[in-house]
N, C-alpha and C positions, 0 to 999 in steps of 0.2 A: 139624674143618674150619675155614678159617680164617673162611669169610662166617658161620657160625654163631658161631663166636667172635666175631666183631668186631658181631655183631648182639644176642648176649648186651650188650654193652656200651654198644653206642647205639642200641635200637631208641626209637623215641618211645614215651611212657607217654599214649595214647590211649585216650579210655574205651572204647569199643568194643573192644578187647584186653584190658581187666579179665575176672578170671575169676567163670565165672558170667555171662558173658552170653548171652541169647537167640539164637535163629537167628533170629528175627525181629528181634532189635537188632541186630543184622547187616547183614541185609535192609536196615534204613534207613539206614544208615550208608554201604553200596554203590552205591545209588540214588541219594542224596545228597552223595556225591563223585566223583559223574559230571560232569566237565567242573567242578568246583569243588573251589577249593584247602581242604586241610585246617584252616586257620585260619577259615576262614567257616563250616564244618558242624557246630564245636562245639557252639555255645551252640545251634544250632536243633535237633541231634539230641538233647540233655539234655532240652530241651522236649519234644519227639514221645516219647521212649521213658517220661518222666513221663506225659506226656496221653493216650497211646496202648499200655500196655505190651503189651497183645496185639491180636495182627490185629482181633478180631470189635469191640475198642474201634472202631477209624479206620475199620471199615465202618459202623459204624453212625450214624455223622458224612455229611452231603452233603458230593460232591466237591468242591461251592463252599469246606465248610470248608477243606476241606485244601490247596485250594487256597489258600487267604487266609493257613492256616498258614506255608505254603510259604514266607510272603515274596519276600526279594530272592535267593534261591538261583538264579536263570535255571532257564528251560528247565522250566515249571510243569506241561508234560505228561505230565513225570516224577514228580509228583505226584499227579495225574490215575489213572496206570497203576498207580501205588501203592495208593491205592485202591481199582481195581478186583480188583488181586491179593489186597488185602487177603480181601476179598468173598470172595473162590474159596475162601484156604486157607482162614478161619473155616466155611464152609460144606461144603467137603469133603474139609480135614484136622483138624480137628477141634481145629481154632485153632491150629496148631503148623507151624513153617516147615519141608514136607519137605525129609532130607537129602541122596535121590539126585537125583544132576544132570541124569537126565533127565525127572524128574518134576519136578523148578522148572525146568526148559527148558519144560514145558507151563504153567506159570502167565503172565498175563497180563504183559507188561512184561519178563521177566527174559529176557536175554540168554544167552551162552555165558559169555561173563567172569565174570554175575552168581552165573551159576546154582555155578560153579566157584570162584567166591570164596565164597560162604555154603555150600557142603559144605567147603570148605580149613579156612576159619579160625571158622566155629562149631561145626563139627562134625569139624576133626582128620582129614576125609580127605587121602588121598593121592593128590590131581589135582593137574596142574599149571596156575597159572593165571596167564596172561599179559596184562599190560595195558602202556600205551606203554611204563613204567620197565622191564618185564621183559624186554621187546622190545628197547628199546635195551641193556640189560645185554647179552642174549645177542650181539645184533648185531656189538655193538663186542670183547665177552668173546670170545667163540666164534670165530665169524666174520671178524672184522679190518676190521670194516666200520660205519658210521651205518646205523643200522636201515632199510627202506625201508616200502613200503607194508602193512597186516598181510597176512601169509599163512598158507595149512591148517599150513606147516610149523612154524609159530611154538611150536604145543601139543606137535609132536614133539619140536623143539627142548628148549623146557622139561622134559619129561617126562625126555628122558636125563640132565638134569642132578640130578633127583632123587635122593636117597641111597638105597642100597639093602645088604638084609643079602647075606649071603655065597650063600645061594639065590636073591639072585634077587629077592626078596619088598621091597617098600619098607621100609625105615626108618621111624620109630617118629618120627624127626626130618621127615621129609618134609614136611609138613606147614609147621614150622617154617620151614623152608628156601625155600620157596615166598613165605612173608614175606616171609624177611630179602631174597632176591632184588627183590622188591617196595620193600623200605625202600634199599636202596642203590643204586638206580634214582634216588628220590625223595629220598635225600640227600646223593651219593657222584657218582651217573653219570650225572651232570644232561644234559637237552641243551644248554643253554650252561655255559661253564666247568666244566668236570667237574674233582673234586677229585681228578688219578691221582696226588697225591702221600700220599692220605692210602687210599688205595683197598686193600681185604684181599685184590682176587685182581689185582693190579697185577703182579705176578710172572709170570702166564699169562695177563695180557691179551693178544692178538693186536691188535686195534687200538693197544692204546700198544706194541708191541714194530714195526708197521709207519710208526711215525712218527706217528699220529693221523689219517689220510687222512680227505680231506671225503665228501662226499656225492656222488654222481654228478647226482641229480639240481636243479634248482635247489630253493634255499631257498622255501619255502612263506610267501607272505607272511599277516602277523597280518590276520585281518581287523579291519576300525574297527565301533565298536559306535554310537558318536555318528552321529545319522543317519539309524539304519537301520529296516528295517520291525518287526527284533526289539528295538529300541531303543521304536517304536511302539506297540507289544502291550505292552511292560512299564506304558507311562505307562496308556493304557488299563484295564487290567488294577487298576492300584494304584488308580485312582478307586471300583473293585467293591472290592476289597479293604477299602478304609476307606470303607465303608459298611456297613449292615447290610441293609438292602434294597433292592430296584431300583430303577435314576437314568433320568433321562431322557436323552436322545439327547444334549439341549444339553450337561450334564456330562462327557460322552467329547469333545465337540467341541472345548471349551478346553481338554481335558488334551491335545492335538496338533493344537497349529495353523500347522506350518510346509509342510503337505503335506497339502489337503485328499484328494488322491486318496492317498497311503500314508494317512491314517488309517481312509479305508473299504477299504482292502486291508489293513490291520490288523486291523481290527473283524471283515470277512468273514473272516482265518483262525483268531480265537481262536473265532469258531461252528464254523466249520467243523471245527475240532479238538475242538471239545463242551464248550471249558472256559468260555464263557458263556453264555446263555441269553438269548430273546426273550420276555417275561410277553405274558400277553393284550392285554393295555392297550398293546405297544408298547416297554415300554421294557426295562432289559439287564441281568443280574444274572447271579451266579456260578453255575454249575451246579447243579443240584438246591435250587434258594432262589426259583423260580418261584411 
């Protein structure tokens, strides 16, 4: 096929694809390029899967560590849920990340994507699993069309597209395929300038064979992060991080001082999401470091 060929040849050489890795090196890898680009999760995933190489290690770390781990990755609730997942498999798998999808659809945190990407690609099932790049592949491949909002059909979608032997039964490649679908999303079918001159199913594109047609609906504008409440939480946040024990009120006060009300609507939702703490005395530290 030609996207397997053309993925034999350019897939990225990413650690988490080395052979011999964990489903739990997996797990963090997936968690961790949630909403963040592959150039940022290197160097912190080489950390966690040294610091951490099985679950029952990073349960037995407070959330605050892992949180503090977490750094500058955004969105440290993912971290948090990391965590707790940890907790689950160590305690009732027996420290090993299960491979069916609906049993890590039961652990803490893991989504549909998740749960179908760490059966795909550490364990070689034959699920299909789709995320924005697959989405748009099929939309514009398939379809003749810019991807729209996700829908149930998107997993059927995918699933036809998988390889299959002459009964019927999936390919051996499936698996594979599901990748390279995934890799030429992310290097090929971009959502800005997509390369269809260099593209391996440019031949049975339907969106480039109708002229490239836009989107019906309008363009979704970036949201600005300068600003914002989650701009807020991070400055917050880093004050606990580069500490080692709990600060006083005054300490969060000058890490945000352009908005006294956004920074106690700050402060209230990293409690209220559990990923700081109030100690006896008053003052505010990362989770489980009370």
């Amino acid at each position: 096929m030609e996207l397997l060929a053309w993925f034999d040849r350019h897939e990225r050489d990413l650690p988490w694809r080395e052979p011999g890795i964990s489903g739990w090196q997996v797990l963090i890898s997936e968690i961790m390029l949630q909403q963040t680009p592959v150039s940022r999760v290197l160097e912190p995933w080489r950390t966690w899967v040294s610091r951490w190489p099985v679950p029952s290690a990073m349960a037995s770390e407070s959330p605050g560590e892992v949180v503090r781990a977490w750094g500058k990755l955004g969105y440290p609730r993912r971290a948090m849920r990391l965590h707790e997942c940890a907790g689950v498999i160590a305690a009732e798998h027996d420290d090993v990340v299960p491979s069916d999808v609906d049993v890590l659809l039961s652990l803490p945190g893991i989504g549909d994507y998740t749960a179908r990407a760490v059966a795909c690609f550490a364990y070689r099932q034959a699920v299909p699993v789709v995320d924005t790049n697959v989405r748009r592949v099929i939309a514009r491949a398939v379809h003749g069309r810019e991807p729209g909002n996700p829908a149930k059909s998107d997993l059927a979608d995918a699933d036809v597209l998988l390889p299959r032997e002459p009964d019927g039964s999936f390919s051996p490649t499936a698996p594979r395929y599901s990748a390279a679908l995934m890799e030429l999303g992310a290097l090929v079918c971009t959502a800005r300038n997509p390369k269809c001159d260099i593209c391996p199913v440019a031949s049975s594109c339907l969106w480039l064979a109708r002229g490239k047609p836009t989107a019906d609906a309008p363009v979704r504008k970036t949201q600005k992060y300068e600003g914002t409440d989650r701009q807020a939480r991070g400055r917050l946040l880093d004050v606990l991080r580069g500490t080692a024990g709990p600060v006083d009120r005054a300490a969060l006060d000058i890490a945000w001082t352009r908005d006294d009300g956004q920074r106690a609507r700050a402060l209230d939702s990293l409690l209220t999401d559990g990923l700081i703490e109030v100690t006896d005395d008053g003052r505010f530290c990362l989770a489980g470091e009370s």
